[in-house]
N, C-alpha and C positions, 0 to 999 in steps of 0.2 A: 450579084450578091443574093445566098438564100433568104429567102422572106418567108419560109416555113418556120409557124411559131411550134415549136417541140411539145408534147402532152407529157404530163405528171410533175413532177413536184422533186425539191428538192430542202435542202439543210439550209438555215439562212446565212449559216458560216460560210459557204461561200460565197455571196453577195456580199457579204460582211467583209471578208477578206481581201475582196476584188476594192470594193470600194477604200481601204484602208491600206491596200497600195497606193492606189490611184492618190489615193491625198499626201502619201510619204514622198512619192515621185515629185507632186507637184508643190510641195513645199519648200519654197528656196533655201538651200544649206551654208549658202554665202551669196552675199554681194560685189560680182567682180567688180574692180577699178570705174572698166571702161564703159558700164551696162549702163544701158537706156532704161530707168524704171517705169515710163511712163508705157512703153510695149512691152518690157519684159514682166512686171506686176499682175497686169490685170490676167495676163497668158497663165503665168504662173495658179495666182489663186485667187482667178474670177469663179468658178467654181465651188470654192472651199466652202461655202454658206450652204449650198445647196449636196454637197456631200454629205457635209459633218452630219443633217439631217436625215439622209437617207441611212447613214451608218447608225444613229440614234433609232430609224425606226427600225431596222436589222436587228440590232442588241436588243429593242424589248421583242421579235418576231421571237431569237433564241432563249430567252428571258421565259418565254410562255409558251412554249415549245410547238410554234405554229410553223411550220413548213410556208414554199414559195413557189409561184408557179415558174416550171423552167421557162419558160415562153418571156418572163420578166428578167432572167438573169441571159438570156440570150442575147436580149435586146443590150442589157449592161456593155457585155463582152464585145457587143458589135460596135461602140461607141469607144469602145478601147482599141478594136482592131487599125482604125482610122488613125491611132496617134504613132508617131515614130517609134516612140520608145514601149510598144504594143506588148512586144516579147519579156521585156525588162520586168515590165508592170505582172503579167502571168505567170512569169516564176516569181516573183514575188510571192502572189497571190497562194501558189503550191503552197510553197515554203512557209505560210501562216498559215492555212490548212493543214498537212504535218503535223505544227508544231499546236495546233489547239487540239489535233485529235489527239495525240502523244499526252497532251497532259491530261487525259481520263485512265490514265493505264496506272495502276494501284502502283503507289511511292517503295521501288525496292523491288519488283515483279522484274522488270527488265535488268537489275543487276546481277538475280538470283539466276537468271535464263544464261548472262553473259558464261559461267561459272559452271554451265552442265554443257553438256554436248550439244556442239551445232547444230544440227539438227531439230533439237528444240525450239533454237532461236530463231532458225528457217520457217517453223511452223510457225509459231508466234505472230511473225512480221508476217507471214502467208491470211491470217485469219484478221488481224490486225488492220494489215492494206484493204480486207473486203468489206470492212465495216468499215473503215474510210469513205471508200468510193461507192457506197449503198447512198453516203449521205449527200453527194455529191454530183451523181451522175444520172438521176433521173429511173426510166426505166432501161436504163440500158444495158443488157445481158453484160456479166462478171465472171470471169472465168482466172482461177491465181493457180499453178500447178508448177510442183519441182523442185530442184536445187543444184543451180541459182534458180531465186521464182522465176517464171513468167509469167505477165501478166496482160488479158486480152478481153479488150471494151468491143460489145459488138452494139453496133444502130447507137451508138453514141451522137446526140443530136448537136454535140458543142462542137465536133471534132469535122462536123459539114460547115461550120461557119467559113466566112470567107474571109482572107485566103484559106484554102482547103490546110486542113490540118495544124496550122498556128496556134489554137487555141488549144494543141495537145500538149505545149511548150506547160501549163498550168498542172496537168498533171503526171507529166517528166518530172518535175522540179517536187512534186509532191510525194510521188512513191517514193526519192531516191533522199528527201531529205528524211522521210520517216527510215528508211532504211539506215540511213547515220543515225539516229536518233536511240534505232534500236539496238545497231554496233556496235555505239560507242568510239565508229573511227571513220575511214575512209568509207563512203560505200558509194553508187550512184546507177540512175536507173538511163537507161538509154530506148529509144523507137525505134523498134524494126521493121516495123508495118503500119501505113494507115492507110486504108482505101474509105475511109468514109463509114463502110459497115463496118469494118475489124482495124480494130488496133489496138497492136500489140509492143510491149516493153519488157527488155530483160535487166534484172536486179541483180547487180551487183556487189559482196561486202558482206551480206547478211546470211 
């Protein structure tokens, strides 16, 4: 495993979002028949005390618009890598990122886009996605070009964690649910490359 802590800073929405999967996952949704509580419990939400806290200190970081050092949310991501359901929890993660950046986009802007030529709404979602992942990805070169976009993360420091490239599953899930978001229907983004320095995603829908 990399033990290289990453330099600069990120959004606290993402810590925030990683951790507010991690407590959805791990909060039991039923009690089958035949479950042993006294091992399935503490597994469950022995943790919960010590998240709900760190998600508290998250919401006031975004509250007072203080940034995070990525080297802390690395560490996050790598304590997630280790659980089964690692990839579950990541797109999660995406899919609340999306959906909190989506909601700064002025009430009726995206309906009006639907209603003019493609193209507009290609840019949109093209300028859209790079203010997403400005807030997200550290210092890592951004590149969104085309139609369908593509989109290409270079020296992305999440995208080395171990196993190589899993933690790209966070922002798979995050370009393609913004991409529905902005469609209004089917869209979804897919990886065509990740070698650790470049990776790359093509968007689909939008």
């Amino acid at each position: 495993m990399s033990s290289t802590t990453a330099s600069g800073t990120v959004y606290p929405i993402l810590p925030l979002s990683l951790l507010e999967a991690v407590r959805a996952h791990d909060r039991p949704a039923e009690i089958l028949e035949d479950e042993d509580l006294t091992v399935s419990l503490p597994r469950r939400l022995g943790l919960t005390g010590v998240v709900d806290t760190q998600i508290r200190q998250f919401e006031q970081a975004e509250r007072s618009g203080r940034s995070v050092h990525l080297g802390e949310v690395q560490n996050l991501i790598r304590l997630v890598l280790k659980r089964p359901d690692a990839e579950a929890i990541l797109r999660d993660t995406g899919h609340r990122v999306a959906l909190h950046h989506f909601r700064r986009v002025p009430d009726g802007y995206v309906k009006v886009l639907r209603k003019l030529p493609r193209g507009l709404l290609t840019g949109a979602y093209r300028r859209s996605a790079r203010r997403m992942l400005k807030r997200v990805v550290g210092n890592a070169s951004i590149e969104i070009t085309g139609r369908p976009p593509v989109v290409r993360l270079r020296n992305n420091a999440l995208a080395t964690l171990e196993p190589p490239g899993t933690a790209c599953a966070m922002f798979t899930a995050a370009l393609g649910h913004l991409a529905e978001l902005y469609a209004g229907g089917t869209s979804s983004a897919s990886q065509t490359t990740c070698t650790g320095s470049l990776c790359e995603w093509k968007v689909v829908g939008v």
